[in-house]
DONU-105370 format. One record per atom (N, C-alpha, C): residue number from 1; x, y, z. Coordinates in steps of 0.05 Angstrom, whole numbers, plus 5000, padded with zeros to 4 digits. Layout:
N
REC    i     X     Y     Z
REC  NUM     X     Y     Z
...
% end
This chain:
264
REC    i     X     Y     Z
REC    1  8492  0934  8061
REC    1  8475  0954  8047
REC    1  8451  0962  8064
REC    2  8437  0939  8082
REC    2  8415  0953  8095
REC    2  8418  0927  8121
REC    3  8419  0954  8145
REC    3  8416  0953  8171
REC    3  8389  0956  8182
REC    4  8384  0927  8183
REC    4  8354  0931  8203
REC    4  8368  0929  8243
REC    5  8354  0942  8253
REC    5  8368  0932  8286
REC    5  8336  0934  8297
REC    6  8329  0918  8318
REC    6  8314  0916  8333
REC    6  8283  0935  8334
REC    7  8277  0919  8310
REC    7  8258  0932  8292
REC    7  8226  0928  8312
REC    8  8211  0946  8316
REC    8  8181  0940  8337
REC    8  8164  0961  8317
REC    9  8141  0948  8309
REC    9  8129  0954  8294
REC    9  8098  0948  8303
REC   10  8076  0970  8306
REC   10  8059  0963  8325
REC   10  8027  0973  8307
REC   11  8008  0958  8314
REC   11  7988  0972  8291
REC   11  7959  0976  8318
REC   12  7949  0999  8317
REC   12  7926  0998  8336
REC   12  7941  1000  8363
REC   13  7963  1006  8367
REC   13  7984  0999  8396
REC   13  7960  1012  8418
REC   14  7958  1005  8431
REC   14  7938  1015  8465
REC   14  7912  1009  8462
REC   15  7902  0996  8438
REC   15  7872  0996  8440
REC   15  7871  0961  8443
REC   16  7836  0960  8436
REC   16  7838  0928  8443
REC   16  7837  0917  8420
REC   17  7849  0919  8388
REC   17  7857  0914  8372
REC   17  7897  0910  8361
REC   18  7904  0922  8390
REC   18  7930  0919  8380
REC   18  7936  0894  8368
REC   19  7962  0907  8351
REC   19  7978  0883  8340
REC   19  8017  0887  8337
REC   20  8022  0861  8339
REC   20  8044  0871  8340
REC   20  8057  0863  8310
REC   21  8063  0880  8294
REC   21  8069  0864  8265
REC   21  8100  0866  8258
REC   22  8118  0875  8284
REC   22  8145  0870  8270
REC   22  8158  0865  8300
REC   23  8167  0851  8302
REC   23  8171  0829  8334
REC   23  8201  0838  8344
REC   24  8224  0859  8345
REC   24  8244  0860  8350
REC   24  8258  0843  8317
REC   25  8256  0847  8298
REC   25  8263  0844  8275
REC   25  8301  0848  8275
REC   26  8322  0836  8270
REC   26  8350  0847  8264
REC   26  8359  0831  8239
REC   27  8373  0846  8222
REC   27  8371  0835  8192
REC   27  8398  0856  8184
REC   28  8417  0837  8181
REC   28  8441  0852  8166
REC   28  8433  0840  8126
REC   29  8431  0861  8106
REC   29  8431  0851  8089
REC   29  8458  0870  8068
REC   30  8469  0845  8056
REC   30  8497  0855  8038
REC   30  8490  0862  8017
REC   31  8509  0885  8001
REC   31  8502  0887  7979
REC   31  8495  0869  7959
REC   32  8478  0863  7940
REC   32  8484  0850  7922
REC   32  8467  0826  7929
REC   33  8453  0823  7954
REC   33  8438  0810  7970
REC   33  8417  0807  7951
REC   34  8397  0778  7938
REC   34  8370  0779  7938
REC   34  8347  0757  7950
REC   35  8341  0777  7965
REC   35  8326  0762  7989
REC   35  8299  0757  7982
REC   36  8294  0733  7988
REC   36  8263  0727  7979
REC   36  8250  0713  8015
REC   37  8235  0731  8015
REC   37  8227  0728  8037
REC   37  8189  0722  8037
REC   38  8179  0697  8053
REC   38  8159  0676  8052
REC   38  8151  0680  8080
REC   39  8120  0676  8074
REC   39  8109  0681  8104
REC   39  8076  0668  8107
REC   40  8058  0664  8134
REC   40  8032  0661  8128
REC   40  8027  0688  8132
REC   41  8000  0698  8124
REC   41  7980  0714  8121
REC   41  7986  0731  8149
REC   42  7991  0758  8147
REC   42  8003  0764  8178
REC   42  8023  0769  8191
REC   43  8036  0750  8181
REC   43  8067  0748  8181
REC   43  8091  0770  8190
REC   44  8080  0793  8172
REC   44  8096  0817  8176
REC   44  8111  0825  8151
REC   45  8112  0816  8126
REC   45  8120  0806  8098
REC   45  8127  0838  8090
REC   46  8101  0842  8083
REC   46  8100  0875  8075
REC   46  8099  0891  8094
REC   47  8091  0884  8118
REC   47  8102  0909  8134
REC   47  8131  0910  8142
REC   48  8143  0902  8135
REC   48  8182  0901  8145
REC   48  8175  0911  8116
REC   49  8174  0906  8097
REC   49  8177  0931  8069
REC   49  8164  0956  8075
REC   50  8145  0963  8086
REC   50  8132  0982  8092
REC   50  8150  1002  8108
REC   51  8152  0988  8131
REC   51  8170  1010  8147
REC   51  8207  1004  8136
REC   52  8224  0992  8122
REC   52  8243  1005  8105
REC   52  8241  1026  8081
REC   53  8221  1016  8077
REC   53  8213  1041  8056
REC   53  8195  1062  8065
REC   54  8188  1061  8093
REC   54  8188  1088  8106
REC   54  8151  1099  8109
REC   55  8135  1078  8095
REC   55  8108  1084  8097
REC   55  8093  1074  8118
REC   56  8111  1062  8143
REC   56  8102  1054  8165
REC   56  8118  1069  8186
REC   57  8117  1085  8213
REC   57  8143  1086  8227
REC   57  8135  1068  8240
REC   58  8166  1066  8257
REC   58  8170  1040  8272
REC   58  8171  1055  8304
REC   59  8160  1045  8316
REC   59  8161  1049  8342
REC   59  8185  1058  8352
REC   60  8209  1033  8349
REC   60  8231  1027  8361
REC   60  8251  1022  8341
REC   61  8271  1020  8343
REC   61  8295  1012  8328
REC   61  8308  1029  8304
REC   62  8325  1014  8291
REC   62  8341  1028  8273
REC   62  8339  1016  8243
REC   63  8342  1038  8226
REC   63  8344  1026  8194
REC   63  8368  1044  8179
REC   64  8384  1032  8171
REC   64  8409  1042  8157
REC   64  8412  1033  8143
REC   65  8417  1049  8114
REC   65  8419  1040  8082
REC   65  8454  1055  8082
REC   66  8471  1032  8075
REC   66  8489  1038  8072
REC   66  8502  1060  8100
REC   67  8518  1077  8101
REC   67  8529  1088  8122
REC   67  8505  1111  8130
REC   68  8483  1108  8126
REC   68  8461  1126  8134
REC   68  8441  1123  8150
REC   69  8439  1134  8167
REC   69  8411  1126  8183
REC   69  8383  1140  8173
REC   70  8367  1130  8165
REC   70  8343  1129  8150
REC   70  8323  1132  8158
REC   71  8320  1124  8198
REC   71  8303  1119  8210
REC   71  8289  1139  8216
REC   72  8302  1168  8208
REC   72  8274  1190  8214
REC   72  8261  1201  8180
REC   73  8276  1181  8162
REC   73  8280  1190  8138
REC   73  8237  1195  8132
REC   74  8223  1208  8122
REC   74  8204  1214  8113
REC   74  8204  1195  8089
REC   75  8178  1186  8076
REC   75  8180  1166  8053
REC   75  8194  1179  8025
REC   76  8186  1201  8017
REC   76  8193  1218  7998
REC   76  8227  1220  8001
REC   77  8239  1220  8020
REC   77  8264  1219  8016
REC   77  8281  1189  8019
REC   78  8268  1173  8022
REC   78  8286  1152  8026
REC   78  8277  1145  8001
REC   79  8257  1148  7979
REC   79  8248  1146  7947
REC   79  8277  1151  7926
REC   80  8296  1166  7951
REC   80  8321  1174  7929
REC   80  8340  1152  7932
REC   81  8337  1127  7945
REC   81  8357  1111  7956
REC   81  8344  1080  7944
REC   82  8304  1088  7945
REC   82  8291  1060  7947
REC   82  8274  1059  7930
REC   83  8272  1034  7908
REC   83  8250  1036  7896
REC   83  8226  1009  7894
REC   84  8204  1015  7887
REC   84  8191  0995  7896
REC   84  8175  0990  7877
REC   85  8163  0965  7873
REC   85  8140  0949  7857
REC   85  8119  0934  7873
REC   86  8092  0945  7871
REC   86  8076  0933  7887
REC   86  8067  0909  7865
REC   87  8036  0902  7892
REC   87  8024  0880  7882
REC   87  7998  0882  7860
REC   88  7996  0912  7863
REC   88  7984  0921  7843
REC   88  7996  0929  7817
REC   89  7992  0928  7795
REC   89  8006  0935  7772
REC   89  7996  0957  7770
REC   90  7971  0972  7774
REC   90  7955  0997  7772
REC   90  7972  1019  7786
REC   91  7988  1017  7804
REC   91  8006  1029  7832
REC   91  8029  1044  7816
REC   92  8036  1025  7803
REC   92  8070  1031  7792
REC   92  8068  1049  7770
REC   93  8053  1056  7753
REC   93  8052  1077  7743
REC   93  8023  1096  7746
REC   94  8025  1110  7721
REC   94  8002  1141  7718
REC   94  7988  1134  7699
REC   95  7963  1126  7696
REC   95  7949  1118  7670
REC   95  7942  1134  7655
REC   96  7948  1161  7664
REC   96  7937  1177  7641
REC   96  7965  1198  7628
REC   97  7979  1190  7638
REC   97  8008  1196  7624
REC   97  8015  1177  7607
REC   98  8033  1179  7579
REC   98  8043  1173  7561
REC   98  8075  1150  7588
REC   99  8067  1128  7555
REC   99  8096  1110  7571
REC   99  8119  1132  7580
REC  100  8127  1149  7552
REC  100  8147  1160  7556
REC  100  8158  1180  7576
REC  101  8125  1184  7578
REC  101  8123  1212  7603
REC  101  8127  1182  7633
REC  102  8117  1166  7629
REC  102  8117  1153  7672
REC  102  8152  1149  7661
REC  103  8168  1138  7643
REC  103  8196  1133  7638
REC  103  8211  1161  7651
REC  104  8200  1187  7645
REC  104  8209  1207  7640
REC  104  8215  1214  7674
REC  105  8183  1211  7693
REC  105  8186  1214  7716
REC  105  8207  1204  7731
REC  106  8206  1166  7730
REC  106  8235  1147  7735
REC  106  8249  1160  7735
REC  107  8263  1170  7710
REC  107  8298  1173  7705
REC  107  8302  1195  7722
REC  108  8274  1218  7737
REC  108  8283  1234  7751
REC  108  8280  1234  7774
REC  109  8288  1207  7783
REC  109  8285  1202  7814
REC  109  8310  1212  7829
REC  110  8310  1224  7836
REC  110  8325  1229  7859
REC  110  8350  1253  7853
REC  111  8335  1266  7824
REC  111  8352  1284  7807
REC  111  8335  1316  7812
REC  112  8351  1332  7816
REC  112  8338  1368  7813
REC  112  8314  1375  7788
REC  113  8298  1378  7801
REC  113  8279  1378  7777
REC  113  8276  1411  7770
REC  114  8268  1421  7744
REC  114  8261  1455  7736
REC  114  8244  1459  7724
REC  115  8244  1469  7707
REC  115  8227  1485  7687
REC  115  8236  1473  7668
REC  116  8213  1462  7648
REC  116  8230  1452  7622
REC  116  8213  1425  7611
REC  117  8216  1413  7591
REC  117  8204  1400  7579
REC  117  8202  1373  7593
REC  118  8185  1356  7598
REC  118  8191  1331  7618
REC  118  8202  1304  7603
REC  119  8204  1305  7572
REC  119  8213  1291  7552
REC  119  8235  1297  7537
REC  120  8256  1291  7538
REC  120  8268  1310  7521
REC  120  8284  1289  7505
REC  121  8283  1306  7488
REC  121  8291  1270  7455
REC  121  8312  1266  7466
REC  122  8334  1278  7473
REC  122  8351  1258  7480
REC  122  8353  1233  7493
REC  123  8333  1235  7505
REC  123  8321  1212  7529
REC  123  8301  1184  7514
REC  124  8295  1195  7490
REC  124  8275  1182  7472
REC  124  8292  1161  7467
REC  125  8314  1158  7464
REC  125  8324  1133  7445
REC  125  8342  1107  7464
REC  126  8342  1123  7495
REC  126  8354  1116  7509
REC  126  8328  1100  7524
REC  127  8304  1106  7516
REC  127  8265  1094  7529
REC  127  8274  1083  7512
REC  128  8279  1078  7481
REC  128  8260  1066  7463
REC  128  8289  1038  7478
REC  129  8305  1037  7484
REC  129  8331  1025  7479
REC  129  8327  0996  7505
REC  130  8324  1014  7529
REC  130  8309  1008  7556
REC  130  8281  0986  7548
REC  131  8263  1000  7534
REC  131  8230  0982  7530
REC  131  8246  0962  7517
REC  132  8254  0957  7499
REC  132  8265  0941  7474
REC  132  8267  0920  7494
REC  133  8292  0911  7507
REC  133  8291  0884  7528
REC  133  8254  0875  7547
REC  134  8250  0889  7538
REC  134  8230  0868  7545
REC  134  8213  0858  7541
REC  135  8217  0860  7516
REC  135  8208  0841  7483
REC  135  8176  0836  7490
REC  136  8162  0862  7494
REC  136  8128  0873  7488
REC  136  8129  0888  7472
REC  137  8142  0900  7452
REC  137  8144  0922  7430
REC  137  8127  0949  7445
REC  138  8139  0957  7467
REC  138  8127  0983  7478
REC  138  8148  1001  7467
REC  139  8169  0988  7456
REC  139  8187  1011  7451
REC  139  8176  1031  7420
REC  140  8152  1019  7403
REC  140  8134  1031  7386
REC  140  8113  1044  7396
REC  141  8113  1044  7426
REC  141  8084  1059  7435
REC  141  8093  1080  7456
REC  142  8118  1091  7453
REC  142  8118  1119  7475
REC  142  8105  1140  7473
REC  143  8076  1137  7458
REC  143  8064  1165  7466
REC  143  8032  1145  7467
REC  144  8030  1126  7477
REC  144  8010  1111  7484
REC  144  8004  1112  7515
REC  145  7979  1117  7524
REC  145  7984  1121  7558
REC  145  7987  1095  7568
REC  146  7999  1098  7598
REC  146  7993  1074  7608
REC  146  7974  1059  7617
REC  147  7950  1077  7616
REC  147  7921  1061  7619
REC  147  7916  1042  7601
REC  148  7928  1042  7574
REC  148  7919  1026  7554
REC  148  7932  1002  7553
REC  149  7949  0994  7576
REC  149  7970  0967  7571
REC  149  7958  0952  7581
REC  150  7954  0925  7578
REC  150  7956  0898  7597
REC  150  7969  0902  7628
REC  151  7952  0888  7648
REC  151  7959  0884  7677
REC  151  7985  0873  7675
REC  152  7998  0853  7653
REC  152  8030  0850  7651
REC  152  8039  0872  7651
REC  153  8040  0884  7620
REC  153  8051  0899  7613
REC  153  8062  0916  7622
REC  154  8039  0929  7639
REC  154  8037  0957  7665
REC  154  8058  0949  7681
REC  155  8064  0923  7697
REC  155  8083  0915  7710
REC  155  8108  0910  7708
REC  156  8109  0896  7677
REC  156  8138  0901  7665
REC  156  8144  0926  7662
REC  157  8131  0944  7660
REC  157  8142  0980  7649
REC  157  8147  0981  7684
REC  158  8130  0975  7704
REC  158  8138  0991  7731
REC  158  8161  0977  7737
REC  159  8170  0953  7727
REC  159  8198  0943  7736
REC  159  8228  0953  7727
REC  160  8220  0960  7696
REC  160  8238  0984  7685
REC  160  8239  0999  7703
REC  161  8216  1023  7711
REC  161  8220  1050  7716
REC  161  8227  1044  7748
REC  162  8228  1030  7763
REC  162  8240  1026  7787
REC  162  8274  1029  7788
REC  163  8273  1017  7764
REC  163  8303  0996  7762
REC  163  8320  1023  7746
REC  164  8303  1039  7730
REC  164  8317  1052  7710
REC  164  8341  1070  7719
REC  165  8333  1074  7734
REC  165  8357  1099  7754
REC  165  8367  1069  7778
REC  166  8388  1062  7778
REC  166  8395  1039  7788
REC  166  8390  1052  7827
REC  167  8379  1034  7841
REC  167  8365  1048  7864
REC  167  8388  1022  7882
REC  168  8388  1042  7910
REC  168  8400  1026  7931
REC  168  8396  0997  7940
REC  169  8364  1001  7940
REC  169  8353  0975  7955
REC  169  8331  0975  7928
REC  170  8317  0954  7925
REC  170  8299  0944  7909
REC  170  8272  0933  7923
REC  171  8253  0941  7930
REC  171  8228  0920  7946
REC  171  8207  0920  7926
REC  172  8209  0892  7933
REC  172  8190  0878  7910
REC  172  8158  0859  7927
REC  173  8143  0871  7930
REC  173  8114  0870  7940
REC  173  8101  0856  7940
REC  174  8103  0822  7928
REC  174  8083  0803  7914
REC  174  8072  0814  7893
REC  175  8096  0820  7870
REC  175  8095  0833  7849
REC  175  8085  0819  7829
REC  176  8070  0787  7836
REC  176  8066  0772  7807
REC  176  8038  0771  7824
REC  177  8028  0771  7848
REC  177  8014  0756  7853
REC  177  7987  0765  7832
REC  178  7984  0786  7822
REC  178  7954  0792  7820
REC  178  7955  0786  7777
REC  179  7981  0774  7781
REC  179  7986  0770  7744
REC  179  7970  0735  7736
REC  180  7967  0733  7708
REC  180  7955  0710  7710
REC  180  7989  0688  7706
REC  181  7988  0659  7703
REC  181  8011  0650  7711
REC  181  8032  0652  7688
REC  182  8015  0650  7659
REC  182  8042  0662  7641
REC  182  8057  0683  7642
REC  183  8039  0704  7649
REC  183  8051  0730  7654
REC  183  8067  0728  7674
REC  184  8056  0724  7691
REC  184  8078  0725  7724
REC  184  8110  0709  7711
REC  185  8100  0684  7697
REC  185  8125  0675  7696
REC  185  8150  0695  7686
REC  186  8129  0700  7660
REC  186  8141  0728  7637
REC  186  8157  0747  7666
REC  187  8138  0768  7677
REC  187  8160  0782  7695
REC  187  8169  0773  7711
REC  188  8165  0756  7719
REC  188  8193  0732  7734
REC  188  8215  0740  7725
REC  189  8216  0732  7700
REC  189  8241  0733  7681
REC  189  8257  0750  7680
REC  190  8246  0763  7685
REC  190  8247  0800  7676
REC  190  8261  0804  7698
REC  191  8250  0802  7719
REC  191  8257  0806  7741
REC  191  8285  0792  7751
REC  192  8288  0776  7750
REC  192  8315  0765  7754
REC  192  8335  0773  7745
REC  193  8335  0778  7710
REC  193  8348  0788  7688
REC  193  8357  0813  7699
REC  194  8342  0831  7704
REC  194  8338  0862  7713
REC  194  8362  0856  7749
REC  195  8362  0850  7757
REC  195  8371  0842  7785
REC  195  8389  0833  7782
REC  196  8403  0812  7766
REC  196  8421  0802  7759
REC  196  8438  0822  7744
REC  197  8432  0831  7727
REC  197  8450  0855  7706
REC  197  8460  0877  7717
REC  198  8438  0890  7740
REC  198  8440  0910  7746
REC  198  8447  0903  7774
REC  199  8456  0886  7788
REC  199  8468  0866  7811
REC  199  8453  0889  7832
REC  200  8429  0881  7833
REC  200  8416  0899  7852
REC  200  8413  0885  7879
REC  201  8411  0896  7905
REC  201  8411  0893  7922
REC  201  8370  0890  7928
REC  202  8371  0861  7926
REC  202  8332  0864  7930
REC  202  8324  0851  7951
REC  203  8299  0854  7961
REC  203  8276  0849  7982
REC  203  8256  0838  7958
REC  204  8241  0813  7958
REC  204  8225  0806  7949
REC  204  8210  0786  7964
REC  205  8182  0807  7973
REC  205  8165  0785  7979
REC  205  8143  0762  7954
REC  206  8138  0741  7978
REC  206  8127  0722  7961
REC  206  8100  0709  7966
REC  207  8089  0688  7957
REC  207  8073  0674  7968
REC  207  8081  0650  7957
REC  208  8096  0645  7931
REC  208  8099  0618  7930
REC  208  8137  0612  7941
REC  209  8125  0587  7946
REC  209  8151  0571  7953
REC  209  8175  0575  7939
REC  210  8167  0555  7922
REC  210  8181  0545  7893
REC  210  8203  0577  7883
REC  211  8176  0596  7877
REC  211  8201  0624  7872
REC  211  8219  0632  7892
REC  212  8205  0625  7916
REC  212  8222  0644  7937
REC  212  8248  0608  7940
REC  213  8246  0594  7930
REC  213  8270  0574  7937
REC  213  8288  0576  7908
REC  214  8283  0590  7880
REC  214  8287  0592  7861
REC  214  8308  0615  7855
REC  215  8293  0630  7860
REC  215  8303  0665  7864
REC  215  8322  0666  7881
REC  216  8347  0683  7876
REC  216  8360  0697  7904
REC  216  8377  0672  7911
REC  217  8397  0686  7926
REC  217  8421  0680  7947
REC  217  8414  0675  7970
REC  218  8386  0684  7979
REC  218  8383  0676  8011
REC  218  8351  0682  8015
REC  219  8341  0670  8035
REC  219  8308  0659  8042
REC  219  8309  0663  8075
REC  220  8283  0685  8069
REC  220  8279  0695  8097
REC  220  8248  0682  8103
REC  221  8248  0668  8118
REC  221  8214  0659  8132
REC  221  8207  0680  8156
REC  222  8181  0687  8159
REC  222  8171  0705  8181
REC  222  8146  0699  8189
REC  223  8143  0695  8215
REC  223  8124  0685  8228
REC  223  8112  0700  8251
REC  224  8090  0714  8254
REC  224  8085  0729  8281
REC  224  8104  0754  8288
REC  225  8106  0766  8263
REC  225  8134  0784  8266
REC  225  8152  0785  8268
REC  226  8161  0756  8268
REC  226  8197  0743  8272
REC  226  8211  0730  8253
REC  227  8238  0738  8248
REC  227  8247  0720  8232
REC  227  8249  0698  8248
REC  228  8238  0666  8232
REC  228  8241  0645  8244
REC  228  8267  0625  8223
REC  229  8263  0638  8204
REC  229  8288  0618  8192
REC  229  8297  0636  8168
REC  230  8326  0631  8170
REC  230  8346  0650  8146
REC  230  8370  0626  8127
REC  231  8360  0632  8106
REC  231  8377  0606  8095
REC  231  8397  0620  8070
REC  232  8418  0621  8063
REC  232  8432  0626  8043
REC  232  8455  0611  8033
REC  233  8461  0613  8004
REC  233  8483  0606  7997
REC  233  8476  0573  7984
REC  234  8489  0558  8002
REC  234  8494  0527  7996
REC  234  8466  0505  8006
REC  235  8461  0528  8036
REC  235  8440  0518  8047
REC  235  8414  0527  8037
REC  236  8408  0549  8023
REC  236  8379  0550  8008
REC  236  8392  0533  7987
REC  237  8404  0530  7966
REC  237  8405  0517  7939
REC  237  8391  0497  7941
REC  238  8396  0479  7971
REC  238  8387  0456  7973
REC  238  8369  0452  7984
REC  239  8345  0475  7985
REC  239  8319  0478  7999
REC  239  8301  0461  7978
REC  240  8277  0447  7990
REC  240  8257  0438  7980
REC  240  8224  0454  7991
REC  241  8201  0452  7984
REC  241  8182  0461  7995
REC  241  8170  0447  8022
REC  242  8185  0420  8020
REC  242  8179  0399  8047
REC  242  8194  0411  8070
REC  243  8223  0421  8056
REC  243  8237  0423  8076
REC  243  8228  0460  8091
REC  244  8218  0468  8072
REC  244  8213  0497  8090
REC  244  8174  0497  8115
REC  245  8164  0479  8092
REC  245  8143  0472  8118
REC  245  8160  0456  8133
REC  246  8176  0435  8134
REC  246  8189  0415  8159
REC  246  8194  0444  8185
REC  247  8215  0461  8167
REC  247  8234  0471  8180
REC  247  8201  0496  8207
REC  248  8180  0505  8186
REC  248  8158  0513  8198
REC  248  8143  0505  8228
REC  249  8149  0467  8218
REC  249  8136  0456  8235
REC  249  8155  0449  8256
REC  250  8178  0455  8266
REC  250  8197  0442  8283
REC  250  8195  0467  8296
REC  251  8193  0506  8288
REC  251  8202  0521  8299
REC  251  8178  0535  8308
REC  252  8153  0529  8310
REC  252  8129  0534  8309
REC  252  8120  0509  8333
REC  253  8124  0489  8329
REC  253  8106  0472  8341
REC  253  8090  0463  8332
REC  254  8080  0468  8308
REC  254  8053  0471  8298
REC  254  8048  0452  8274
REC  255  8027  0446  8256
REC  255  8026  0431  8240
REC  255  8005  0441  8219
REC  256  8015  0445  8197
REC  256  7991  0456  8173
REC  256  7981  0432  8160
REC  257  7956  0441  8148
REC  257  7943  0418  8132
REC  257  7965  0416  8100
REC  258  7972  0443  8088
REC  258  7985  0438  8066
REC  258  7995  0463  8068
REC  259  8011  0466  8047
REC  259  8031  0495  8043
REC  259  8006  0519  8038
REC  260  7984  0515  8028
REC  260  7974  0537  8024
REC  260  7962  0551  8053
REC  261  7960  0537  8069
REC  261  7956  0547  8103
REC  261  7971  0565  8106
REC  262  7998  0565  8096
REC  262  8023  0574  8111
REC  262  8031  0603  8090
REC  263  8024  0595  8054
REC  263  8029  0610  8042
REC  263  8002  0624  8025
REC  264  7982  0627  8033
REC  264  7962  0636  8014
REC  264  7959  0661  8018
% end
């Protein structure tokens, strides 16, 4: 589903601030793939989401979604293939639009837009049907804006409206980090549920361990712009948090005081 090849990704490149934040990157990911990918501060986490989803260019290399090459793709057009959830809940929708109206925008991702009503009842029962799973009773508030919801809430609706038009690739941003921990757990849930049903093909960055060893078919670590370790299948199941700092400290050299060095 998505062809990364020899990915160089450069920030400040010629000055005396350069940085290099995506190291010769190569990443075959399969459909159906959900990747939870863990890093320290720096890492390159969100910027390998950045430049597949096209809000970074990349110096060098190639990105192919499915039999397409993407790599001159503009962000606005690869939006028809990719959808995304940041770390902000404020990001993912319009606060001063009605639920039904940011629902309304979603469903027309990547569809011919005209002249014409941006709600149209037919679509009402198919929102109210959609909100309903995710048991906040927003499916009684479609003409409530989205300014008025909870920092959850806001995030569970932007995980719908990502998801609603089923999208190629899925990138997921440290989408719990700024939730408090019931909540986060809450769209955790959600989130898997949503991924699982709709067997989406996802990118999910993290900061904790535990989810990124929980979540998903396979575990990407990144260090200094590099993948340093890729685990799936039989061999993440049986990941521990010891064993992904061990595996840190063998490929690094290096030695942290505790996981939050590595993941904060």
């Amino acid at each position: 589903m998505i062809t990364l090849s020899s990915l160089i990704k450069y920030f400040h490149q010629g000055s005396a601030n350069e940085i290099l934040a995506i190291d010769d990157v190569t990443l075959k990911v399969e459909e159906g793939d959900f990747i939870t990918i863990i890093g320290s501060n720096g890492a390159g986490k969100s910027s390998l989401l950045n430049c597949i989803a096209g809000t970074y260019p990349i110096e060098s290399g190639k990105i192919e979604i499915g039999d397409q090459d993407i790599t001159q793709w503009p962000e606005f057009k690869r939006a028809k293939l990719i959808a995304r959830v940041f770390q902000d809940p404020l990001l993912g929708t319009c606060a001063h639009a009605s639920i039904e109206q940011n629902l309304a925008l979603a469903y027309k991702r990547g569809k011919k837009r005209g002249m014409g009503f941006g709600v149209k009842s037919r679509d009402r029962s198919f929102f109210k049907q959609e909100l309903q799973q995710l048991g906040l009773g927003l499916e009684n508030r479609l003409l409530d804006t989205a300014g008025l919801l909870s920092g959850g809430q806001r995030q569970a609706l932007t995980m719908l409206m990502a998801t609603l038009v089923k999208p190629e690739v899925l990138l997921l941003d440290e989408h719990l980090a700024a939730l408090d921990p019931k909540t986060a757990q809450q769209v955790l849930d959600l989130t898997q549920e949503i991924v699982t049903q709709k067997k989406l093909t996802t990118l999910m960055v993290t900061h904790q361990m535990k989810h990124a060893i929980q979540l998903g078919n396979r575990l990407i670590m990144l260090h200094q712009g590099k993948i340093i370790f890729d685990a799936r299948g039989e061999e993440k199941s049986k990941l521990t948090v010891n064993d992904l700092l061990s595996k840190f400290y063998a490929v690094q050299g290096e030695e942290l005081a505790d996981d939050k060095m590595l993941l904060a």
